[in-house]
C-alpha positions in Angstrom: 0.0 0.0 0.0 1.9 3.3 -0.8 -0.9 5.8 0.3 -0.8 7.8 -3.1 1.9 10.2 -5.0 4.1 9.4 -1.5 2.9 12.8 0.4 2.8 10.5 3.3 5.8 9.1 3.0 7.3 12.7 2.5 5.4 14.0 5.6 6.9 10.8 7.7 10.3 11.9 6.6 10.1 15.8 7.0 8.9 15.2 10.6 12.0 12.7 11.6 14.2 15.0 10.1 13.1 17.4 12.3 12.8 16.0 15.5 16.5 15.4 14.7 17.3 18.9 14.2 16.0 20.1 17.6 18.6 21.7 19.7 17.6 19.3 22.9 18.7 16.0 20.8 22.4 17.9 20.0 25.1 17.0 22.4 26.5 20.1 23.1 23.2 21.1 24.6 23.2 18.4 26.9 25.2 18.6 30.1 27.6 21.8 31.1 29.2 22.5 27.3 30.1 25.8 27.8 32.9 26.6 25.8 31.4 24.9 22.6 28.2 27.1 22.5 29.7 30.3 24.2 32.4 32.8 23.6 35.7 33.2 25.8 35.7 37.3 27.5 39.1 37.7 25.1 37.2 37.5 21.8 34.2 39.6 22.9 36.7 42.7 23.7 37.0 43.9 19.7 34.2 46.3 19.9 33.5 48.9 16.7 35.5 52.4 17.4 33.3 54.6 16.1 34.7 58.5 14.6 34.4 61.3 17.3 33.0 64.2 16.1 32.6 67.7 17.4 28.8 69.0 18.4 29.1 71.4 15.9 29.8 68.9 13.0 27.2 66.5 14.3 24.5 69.1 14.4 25.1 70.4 10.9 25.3 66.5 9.8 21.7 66.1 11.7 20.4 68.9 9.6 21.6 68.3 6.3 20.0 64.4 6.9 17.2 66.3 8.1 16.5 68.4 4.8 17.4 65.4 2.9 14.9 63.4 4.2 12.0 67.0 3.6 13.7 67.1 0.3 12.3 63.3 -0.6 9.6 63.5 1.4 8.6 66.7 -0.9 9.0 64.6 -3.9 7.3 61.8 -2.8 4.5 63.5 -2.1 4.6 65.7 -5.5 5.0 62.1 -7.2 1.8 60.5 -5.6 0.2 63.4 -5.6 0.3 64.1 -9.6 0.1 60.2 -9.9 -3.6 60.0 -8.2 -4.7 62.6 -10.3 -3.8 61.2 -13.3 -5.2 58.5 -12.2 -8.5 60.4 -11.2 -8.8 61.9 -14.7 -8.5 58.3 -16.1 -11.0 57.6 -13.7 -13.4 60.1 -14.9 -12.8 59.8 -18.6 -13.6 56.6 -18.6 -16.6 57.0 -16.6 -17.9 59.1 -18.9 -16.9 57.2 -22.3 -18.8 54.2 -20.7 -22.0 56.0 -19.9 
């Protein structure tokens, strides 16, 4: 009896392979492992040194990201805006051609 195309089968198989992949059935879960899963305190010490910059810079960098992000907003908004009503006067036209 093969129960069809084999979706049984399949199903069978999907399910053992993953009852095999859970981390409870993986040795170095089991017991006090440690150092495989965790990191020693020397390798966590290379943090990311990140530029130091005057207030002055970093304000004028906030608002040149700030007008940036008016600037696109802006055109985004111009975009949709003259998108909708072409849209609107599709709309219409056809509204009217069909009546």
């Amino acid at each position: 009896m093969s129960f069809g195309a084999g979706h049984v089968q399949d199903m069978i198989n999907r399910m053992k392979q993953n009852r095999s992949q859970r981390s409870s059935s993986r040795t170095k879960f089991k017991g006090n492992n440690r150092e495989i899963t965790s990191t020693s305190s020397r390798e966590t010490k290379n943090h990311t040194n990140f530029k130091v910059v005057s207030e002055k810079k970093l304000n004028k960098i906030k608002k040149q990201i700030k007008g940036r992000a008016r600037s696109d907003r802006k055109k985004e908004l111009i975009f949709y805006g003259i998108l909708y009503t072409l849209i609107l006067i599709g709309l219409i036209k056809f509204l009217i051609w069909a009546s």
